[in-house]
C-alpha positions in Angstrom: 69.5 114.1 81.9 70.6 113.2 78.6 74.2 114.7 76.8 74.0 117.8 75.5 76.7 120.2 73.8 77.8 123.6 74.5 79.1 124.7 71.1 82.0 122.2 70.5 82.0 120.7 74.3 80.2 117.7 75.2 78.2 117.5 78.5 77.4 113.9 80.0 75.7 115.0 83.3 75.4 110.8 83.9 78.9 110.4 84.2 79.8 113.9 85.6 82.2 114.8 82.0 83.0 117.3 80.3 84.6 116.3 77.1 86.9 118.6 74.8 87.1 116.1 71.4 88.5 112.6 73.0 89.9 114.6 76.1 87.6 114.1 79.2 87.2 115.6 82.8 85.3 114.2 85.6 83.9 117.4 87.2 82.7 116.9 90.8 78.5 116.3 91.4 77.2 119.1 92.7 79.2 121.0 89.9 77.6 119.1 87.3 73.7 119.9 88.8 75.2 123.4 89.2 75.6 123.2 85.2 72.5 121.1 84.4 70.1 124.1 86.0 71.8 126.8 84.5 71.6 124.8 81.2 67.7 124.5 81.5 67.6 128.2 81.7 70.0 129.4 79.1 70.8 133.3 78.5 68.6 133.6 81.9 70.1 135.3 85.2 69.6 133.0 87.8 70.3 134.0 91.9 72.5 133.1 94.1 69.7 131.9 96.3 68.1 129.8 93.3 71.1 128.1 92.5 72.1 127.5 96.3 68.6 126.2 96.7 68.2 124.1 93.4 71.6 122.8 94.7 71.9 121.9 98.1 68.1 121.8 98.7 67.1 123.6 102.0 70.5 123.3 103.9 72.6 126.5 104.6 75.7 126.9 102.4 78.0 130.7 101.8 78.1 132.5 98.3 81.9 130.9 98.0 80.5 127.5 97.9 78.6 128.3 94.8 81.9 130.4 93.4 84.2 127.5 93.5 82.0 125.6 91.7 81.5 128.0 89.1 85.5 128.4 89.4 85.3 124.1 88.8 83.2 124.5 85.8 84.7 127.4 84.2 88.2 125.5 84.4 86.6 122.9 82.8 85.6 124.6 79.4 88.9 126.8 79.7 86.3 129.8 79.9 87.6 133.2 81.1 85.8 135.0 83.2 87.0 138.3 82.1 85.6 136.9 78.9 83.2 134.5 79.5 81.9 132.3 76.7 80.0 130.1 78.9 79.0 131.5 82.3 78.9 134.8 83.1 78.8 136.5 86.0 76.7 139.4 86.9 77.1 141.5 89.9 74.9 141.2 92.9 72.3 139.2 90.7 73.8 135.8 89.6 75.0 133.9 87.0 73.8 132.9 83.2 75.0 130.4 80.5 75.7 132.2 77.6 75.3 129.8 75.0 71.7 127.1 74.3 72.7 123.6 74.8 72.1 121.0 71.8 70.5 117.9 73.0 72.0 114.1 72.2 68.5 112.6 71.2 68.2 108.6 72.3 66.8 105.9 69.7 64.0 104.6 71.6 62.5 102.4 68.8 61.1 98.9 69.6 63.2 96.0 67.8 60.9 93.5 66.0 60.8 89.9 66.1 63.7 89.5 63.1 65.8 91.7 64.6 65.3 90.1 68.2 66.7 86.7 66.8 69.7 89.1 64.9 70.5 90.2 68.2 70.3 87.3 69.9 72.7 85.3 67.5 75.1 88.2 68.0 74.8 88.3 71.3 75.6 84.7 71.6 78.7 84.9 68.6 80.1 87.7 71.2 79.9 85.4 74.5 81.5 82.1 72.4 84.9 85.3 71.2 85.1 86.5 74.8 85.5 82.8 76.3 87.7 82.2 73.8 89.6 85.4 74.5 89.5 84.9 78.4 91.0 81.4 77.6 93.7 82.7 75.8 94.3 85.6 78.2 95.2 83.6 81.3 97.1 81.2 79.6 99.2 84.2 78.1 99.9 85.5 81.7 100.6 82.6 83.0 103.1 82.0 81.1 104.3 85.5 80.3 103.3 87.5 83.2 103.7 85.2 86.3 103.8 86.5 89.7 107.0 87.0 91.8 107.0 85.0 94.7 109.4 85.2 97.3 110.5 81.9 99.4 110.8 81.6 103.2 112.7 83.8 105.0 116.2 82.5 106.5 118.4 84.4 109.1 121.5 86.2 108.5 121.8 87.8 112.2 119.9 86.5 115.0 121.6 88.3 118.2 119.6 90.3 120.7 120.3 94.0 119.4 118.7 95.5 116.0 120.8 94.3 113.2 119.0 96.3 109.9 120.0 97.9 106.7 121.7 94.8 105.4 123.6 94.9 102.1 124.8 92.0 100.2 128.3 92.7 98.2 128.3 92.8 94.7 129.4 88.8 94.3 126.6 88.1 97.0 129.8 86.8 99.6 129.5 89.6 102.4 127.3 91.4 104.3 127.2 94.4 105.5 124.5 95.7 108.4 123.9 98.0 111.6 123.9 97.3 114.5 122.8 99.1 117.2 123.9 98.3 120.9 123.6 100.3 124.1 123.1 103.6 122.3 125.5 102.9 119.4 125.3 102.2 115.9 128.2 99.8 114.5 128.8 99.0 111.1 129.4 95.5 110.9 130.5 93.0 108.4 130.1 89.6 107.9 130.9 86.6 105.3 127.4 84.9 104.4 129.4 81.2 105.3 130.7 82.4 108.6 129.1 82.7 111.5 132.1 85.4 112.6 131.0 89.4 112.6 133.5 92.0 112.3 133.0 95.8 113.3 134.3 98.5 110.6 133.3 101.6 112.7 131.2 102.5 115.7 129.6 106.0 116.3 126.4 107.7 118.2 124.2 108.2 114.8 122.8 105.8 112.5 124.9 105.1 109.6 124.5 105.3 106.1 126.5 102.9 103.7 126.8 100.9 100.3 129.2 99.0 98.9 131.0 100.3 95.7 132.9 97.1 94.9 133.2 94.1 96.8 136.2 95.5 98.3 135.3 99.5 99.0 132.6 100.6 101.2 131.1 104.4 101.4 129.9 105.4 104.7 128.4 108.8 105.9 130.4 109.1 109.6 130.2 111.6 111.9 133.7 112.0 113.9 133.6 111.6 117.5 135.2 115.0 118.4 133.3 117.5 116.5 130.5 115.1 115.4 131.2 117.0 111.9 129.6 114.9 109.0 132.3 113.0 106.5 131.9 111.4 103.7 134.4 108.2 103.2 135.3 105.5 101.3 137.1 102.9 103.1 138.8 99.9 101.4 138.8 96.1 103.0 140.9 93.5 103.0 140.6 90.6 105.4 137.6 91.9 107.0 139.5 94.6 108.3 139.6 98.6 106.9 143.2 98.8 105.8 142.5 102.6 104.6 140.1 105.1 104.0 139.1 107.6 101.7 137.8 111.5 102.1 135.2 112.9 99.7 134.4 116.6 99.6 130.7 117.1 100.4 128.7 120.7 99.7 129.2 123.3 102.1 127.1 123.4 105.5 125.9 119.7 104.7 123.9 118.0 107.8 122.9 114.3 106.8 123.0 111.9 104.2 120.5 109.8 103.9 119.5 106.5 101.3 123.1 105.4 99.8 122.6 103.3 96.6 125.3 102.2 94.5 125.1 100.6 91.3 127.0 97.8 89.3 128.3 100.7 87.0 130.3 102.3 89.6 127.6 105.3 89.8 126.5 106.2 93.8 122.9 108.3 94.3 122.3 109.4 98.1 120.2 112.1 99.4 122.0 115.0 101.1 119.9 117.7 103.2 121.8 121.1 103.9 121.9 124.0 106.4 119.7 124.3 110.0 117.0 122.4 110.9 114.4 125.4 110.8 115.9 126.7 106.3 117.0 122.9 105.2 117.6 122.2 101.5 117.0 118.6 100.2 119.1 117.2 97.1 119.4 114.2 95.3 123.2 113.8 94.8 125.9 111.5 93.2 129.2 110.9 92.5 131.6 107.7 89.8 133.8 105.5 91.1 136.3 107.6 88.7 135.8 111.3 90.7 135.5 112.4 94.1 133.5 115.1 93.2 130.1 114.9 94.6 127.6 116.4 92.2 123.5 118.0 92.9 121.1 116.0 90.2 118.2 118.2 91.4 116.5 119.7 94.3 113.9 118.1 96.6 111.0 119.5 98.5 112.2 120.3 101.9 108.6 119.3 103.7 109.5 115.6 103.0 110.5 112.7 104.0 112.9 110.1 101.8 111.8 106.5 102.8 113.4 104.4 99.8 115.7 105.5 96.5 116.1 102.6 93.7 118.0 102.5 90.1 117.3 101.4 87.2 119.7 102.2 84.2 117.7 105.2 82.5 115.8 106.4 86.0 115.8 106.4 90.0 113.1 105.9 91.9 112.0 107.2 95.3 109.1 106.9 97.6 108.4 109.7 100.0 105.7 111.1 102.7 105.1 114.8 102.2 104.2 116.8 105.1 103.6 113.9 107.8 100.7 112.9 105.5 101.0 112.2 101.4 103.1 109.1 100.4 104.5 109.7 97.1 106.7 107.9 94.4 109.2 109.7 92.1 111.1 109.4 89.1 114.7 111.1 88.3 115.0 110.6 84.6 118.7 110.4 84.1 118.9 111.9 81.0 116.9 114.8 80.7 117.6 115.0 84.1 114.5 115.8 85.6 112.0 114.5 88.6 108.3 113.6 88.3 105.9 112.9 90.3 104.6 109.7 89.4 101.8 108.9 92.6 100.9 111.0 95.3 98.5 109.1 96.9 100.2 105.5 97.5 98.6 103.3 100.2 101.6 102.8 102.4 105.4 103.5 102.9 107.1 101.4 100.7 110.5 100.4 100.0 111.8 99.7 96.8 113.7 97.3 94.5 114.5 97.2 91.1 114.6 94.1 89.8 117.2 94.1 86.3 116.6 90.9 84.7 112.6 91.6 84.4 112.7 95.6 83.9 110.2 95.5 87.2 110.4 98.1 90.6 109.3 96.1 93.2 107.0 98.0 96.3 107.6 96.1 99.6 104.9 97.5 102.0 106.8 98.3 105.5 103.4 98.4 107.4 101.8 94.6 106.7 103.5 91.8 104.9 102.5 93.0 101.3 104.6 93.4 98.0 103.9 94.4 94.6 105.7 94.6 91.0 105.2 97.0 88.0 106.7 96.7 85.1 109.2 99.4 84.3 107.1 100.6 80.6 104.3 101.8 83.3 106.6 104.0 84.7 107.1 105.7 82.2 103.8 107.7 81.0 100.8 107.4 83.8 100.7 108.5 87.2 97.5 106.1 87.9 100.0 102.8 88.3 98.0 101.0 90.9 96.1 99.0 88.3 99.1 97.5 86.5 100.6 96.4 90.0 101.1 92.6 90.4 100.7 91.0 93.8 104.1 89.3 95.0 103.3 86.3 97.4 105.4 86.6 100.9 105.8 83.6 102.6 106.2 85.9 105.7 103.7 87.3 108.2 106.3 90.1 109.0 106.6 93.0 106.6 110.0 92.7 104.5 111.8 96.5 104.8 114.8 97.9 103.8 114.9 95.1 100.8 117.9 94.8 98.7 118.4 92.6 95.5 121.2 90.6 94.2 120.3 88.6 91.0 117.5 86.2 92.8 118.9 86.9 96.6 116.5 89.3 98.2 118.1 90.9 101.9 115.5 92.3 104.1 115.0 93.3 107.6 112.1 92.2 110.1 111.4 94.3 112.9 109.6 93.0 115.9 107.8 95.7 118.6 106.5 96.0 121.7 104.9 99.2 122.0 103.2 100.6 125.1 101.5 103.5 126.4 102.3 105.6 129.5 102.1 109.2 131.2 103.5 111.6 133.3 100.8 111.1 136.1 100.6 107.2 137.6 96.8 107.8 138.2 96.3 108.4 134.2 95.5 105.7 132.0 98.6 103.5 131.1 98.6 100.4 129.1 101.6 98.1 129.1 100.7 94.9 127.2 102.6 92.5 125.3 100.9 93.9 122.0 101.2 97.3 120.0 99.6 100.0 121.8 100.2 103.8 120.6 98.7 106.8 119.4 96.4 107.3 122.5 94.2 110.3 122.6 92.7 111.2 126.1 89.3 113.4 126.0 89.9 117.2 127.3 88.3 115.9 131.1 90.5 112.7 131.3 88.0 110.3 131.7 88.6 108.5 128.3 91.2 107.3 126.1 91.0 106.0 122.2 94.1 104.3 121.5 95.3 102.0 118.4 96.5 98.2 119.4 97.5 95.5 117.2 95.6 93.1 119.6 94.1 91.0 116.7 97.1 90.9 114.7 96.0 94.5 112.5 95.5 98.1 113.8 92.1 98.5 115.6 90.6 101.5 117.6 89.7 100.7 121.3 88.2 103.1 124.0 89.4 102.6 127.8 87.0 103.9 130.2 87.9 103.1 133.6 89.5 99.3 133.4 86.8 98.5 130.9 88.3 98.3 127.2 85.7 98.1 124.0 86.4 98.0 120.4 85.5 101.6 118.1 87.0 100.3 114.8 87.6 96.7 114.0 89.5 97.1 110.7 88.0 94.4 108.9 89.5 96.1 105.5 92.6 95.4 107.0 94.3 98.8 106.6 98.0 99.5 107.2 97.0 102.7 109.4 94.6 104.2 111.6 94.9 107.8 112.3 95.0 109.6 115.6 91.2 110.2 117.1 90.2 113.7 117.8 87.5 114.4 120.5 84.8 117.0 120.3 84.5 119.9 122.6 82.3 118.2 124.8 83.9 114.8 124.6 80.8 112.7 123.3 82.3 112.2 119.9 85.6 111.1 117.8 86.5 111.1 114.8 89.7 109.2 112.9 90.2 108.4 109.6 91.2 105.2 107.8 91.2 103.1 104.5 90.9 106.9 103.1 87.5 107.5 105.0 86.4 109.6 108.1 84.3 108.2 110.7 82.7 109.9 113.7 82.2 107.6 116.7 79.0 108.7 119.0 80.2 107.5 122.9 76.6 107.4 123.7 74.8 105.8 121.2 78.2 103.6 120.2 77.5 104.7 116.6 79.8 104.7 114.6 79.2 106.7 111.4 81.3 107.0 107.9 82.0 110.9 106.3 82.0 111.3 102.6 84.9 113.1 101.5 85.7 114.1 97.4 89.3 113.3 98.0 91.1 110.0 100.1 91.9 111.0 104.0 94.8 110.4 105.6 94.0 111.8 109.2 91.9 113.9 111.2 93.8 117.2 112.0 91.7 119.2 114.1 88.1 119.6 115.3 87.3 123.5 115.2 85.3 125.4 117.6 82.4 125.0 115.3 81.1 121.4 116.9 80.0 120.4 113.4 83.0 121.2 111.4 86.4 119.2 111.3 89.7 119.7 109.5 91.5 116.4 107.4 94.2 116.1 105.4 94.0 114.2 101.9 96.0 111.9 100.3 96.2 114.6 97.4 99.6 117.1 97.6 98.5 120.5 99.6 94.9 119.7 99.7 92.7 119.8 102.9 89.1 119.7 103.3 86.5 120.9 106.0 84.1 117.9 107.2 80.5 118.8 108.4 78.9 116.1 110.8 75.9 117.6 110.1 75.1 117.7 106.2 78.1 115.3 105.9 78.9 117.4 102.9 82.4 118.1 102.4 84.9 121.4 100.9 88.5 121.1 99.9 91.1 124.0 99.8 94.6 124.3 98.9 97.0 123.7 102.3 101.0 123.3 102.7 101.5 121.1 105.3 99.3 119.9 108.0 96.3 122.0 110.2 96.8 122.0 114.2 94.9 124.9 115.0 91.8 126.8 113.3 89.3 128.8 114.6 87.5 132.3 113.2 90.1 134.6 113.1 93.4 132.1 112.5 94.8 129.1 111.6 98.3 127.3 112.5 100.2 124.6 110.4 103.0 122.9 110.6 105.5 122.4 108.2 109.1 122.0 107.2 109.6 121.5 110.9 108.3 124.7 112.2 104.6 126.2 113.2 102.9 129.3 111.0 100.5 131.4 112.0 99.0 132.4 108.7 96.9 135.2 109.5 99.6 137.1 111.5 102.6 135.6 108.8 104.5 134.7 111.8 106.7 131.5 112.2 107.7 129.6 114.9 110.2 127.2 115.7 113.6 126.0 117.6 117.0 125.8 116.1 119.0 122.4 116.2 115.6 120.5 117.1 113.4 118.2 115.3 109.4 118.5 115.5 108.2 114.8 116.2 104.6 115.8 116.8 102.7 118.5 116.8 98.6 118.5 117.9 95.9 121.2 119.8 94.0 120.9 123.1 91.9 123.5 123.6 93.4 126.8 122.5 96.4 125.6 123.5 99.1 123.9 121.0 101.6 121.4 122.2 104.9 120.5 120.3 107.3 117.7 121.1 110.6 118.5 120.1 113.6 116.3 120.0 116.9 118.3 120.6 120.3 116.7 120.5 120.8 115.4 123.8 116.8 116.0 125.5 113.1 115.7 124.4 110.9 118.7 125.4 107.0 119.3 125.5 106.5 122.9 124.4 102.6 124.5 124.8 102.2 127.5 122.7 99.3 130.0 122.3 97.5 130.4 118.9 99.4 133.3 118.3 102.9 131.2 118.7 103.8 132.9 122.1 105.7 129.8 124.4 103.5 129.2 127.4 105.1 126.7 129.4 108.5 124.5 128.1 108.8 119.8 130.0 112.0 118.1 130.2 110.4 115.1 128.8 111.9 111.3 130.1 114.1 110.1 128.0 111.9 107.0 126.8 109.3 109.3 125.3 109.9 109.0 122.0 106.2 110.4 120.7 104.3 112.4 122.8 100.4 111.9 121.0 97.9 113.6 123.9 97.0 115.3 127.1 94.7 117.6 129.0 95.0 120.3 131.9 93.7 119.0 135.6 91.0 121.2 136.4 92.1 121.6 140.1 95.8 122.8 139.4 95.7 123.4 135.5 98.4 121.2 135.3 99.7 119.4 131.9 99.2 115.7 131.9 100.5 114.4 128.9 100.6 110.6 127.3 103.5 109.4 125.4 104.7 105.9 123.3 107.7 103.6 124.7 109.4 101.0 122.9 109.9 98.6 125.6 110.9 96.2 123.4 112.4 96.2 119.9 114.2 93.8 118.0 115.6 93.6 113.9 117.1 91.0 112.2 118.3 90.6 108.8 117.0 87.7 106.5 117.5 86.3 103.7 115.1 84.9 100.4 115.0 83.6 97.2 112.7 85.6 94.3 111.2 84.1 91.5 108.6 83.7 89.2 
């Protein structure tokens, strides 16, 4: 259909815009025919059922899916529908465009033979300017826009227990690291020319530290007696803590999180407040000059802090919002305001700020990946991914908790084994010398889909009996495979990765791709309706409903993540508790941490991680506790189970680290 305009807006049905003078909006498909029929029929009341029909052509769809797209549309032209200029609305009849499109006419003329051989000589002239211009291109990034590389990795610890978080001092001399031993977390020093380690403090927690000079440390440390949280500053001389240093912290403080000092004396660190089930999230600092720890601005509270980087104008974080959406922020430091820069990043990443060349560089923690952006992108788009550079790793290991000192890059490299097991021997188990986690049994326990990094990537496998076969091979290479959800009668699954769903058919062994409007991170829930499923996008509080059917999709606003849904309710879970939100009612368990969360059947499991214990709590729909596990002590994620049909009893399947291992290492960058 060619352009047309409605008064002053420009329709291009080809490309799905609607264009307001130079500014234009992509409008979804089905939105666009939506306005293309009404626009062949103008100041005509058209039905429901004609639209619905001329639409989605002899498949079944509600009233509301034709109202959000009128909702779409009228967002698009800025139309009110109190006072509609474009479509109006007319009550139990339909809808009408109010105003007679003006059609873009085509030229459609036949050149003749002078004006073929014009054309031709322009066309070559143009061809001879753009080899020129690629020419000149590449050599002008070669030479001004070169790609970071970073050298081979050399070890700076190399014992048996997980040595991480290393931090070079400021003259590049010392380092600093954790090391965790036999259930505790030292802080350790060490001088880059010795191979001698000395230990600065020791307690139960992780610990979270940066250097301030090259002589003065700041630690968060939880004291042994009260396990209160402290934060010091503790000045070294000879490798030893000769004293320390007490800093006021805000009142009812619980954990401090992602230290980062800077050359100018300034320290950032993220500080979360109050009870587990009404936290408050802060960014936070405090000078060299004052002990008076100051709140730069409030974070969400449904979100996790993975990295925090400075420039000297801006911090940076990257974070994952409800278990799902990995973001990137920046804190402007002058106006003193955040923005969200991406919602949608590909992976967790850690970040660096490199000085000398204005760049923040991403360090993917999932696959051995980096990338750099220069610090003017940052400043004025949210759609970054385009001006990222590839940084070439001379690792097959991600680099993670990267720090920077002039060209010395400190990282850590963690090594797994990951296994599978249950709280029945009989049940499918899988210990292996690979990566093998998120299993998901089917509701008889007959089958299990689990994720193993047998080939060296993620990749979906099905266990049936002894017999193992591959769902998913990953040939995209993604970073992450969601959890697979069975259907009712456990012939089908569904996961999601690389941003798409797939439905796997155990019969058949078909294996079929959704479309989706939006990027998927993970398959939440598959609802009573057998041809209906729940997913949660990349995009910030947006979820969409899946049919297997018409493989047409529907998004709708949602904070935090879908566990439950059927007719008459729907559960979610965030900011560490459950909500029922038909009923208003909220669930959850002081001092405890939600690890994971998941339906089976009308019932809905939670493992929690108290202080000292794991549970395994099954809830009703309606949030009423059912049945509370101890859980062993090794279970550190609890992803499936299913009820014995003999003794309704709970057999549920868990990840173990049997085997873990970090050491810190250390590179050159350059370009």
């Amino acid at each position: 259909m060619d352009k047309f305009y409605l008064q002053n807006v420009l329709v291009d049905p080809n490309r799905n815009q609607i264009c307001h003078g130079e500014n234009c909006e992509l409008i979804e498909p089905k939105a666009m025919s939506l306005l293309c029929v009404l626009a062949k029929h103008p100041n005509q009341v058209l039905s429901q059922e004609t639209l619905i029909e001329s639409i989605w052509q002899n498949r079944v769809f509600s009233p509301s899916a034709l109202q959000r797209l009128v909702a779409l549309l009228r967002k698009a032209f800025k139309d009110d529908p109190k006072n509609a200029r474009f479509i109006r609305t007319h009550a139990k009849r339909g809808y009408s465009l109010e105003v007679v499109p003006e059609y873009l006419e085509e030229l459609t003329t036949e050149p003749n033979a002078q004006q073929n051989k014009l054309i031709t000589l322009l066309l070559m002239s143009a061809l001879v300017l753009l080899l020129v211009s690629t020419v000149i291109f590449q050599l002008f990034t070669k030479l001004n826009n070169s790609i970071f590389e970073i050298s081979k990795t050399a070890p700076l610890t190399y014992s048996a227990y997980r040595e991480s978080r290393g931090q070079l001092s400021f003259d590049a001399k010392k380092l600093l690291f954790m090391q965790q031993k036999n259930g505790e977390y030292k802080l350790v020093l060490k001088e880059i020319e010795s191979e001698q380690s000395h230990i600065l403090l020791s307690q139960t927690k992780p610990i979270t530290f940066s250097w301030l000079s090259n002589s003065k440390i700041v630690s968060a440390y939880n004291k042994p007696e009260s396990k209160a949280l402290e934060l010091k500053v503790f000045t070294i001389e000879n490798n030893k803590v000769i004293s320390e240093e007490q800093l006021p912290l805000p009142k009812d403080t619980r954990s401090i999180d992602q230290i980062h000092s800077t050359t100018s004396g300034i320290t950032y660190f993220i500080l979360t407040q109050g009870p587990a089930n009404n936290t408050r999230v802060s960014l936070a600092t405090f000078t060299a000059t004052s002990d008076q720890v100051k709140i730069l601005a409030l974070l969400a509270n449904d979100t996790l802090y993975h990295s925090l980087a400075a420039s000297k104008n801006a911090l940076f974080l990257t974070a994952t919002q409800s278990q799902t959406i990995q973001q990137l922020f920046r804190f402007d430091l002058k106006s003193q305001t955040l923005s969200l820069l991406k919602d949608n990043l590909a992976s967790i990443y850690h970040l660096v700020w490199h000085e000398k060349n204005q760049q923040l560089l991403f360090f993917d923690t999932l696959k051995a990946e980096g990338y750099a952006i220069d610090g003017d992108s940052l400043n004025h788009t949210r759609e970054i991914s385009s001006d990222l550079k590839p940084i070439k790793l001379h690792t097959e290991m991600p680099l993670t908790q990267a720090m920077l000192r002039e060209d010395k890059l400190v990282a850590t490299l963690f090594s797994q084994n990951i296994d599978i097991f249950s709280n029945a021997p009989h049940s499918f188990e899988l210990n292996s010398k690979y990566e093998d986690y998120l299993a998901s049994v089917s509701s008889d326990g007959q089958l299990m889909a689990f994720v193993s990094h047998k080939q060296g990537r993620p990749m979906l496998y099905l266990q049936q009996n002894d017999h193992h076969s591959i769902i998913f091979e990953n040939k995209e290479n993604a970073g992450f495979i969601s959890r697979a959800i069975w259907s009712a009668d456990n012939q089908m699954l569904a996961f999601a990765a690389n941003g798409r769903a797939y439905i796997y058919d155990i019969g058949t062994q078909e294996l079929k791709h959704l479309q989706s409007e939006f990027p998927l991170v993970r398959i939440d829930h598959w609802q009573q309706n057998p041809s209906q499923l729940v997913a949660t996008t990349r995009q910030t509080n947006k979820s969409v409903i899946l049919n297997t059917n018409t493989f047409e999709s529907f998004s709708f606003e949602q904070q935090g993540m879908v566990i439950y849904k059927d007719t008459l309710q729907q559960v979610v879970w965030r900011d560490n508790h459950l909500e029922n939100l038909a009923r208003s009612k909220k669930w959850a368990l002081e001092h405890s941490e939600i690890v994971h969360a998941f339906s089976l059947g009308s019932h809905i499991l939670v493992h929690l991680r108290l202080e000292n214990k794991n549970q395994l709590i099954s809830l009703s729909p309606e949030l009423q506790v059912n049945r509370k596990i101890t859980l062993p002590a090794e279970a550190e994620f609890v992803s499936s189970g299913y009820f014995e049909s003999s003794n309704d009893k709970l057999i549920y399947f868990y990840s173990h680290w049997l085997h873990e291992d970090a050491d810190i290492v250390l590179s050159t960058i350059s370009q």
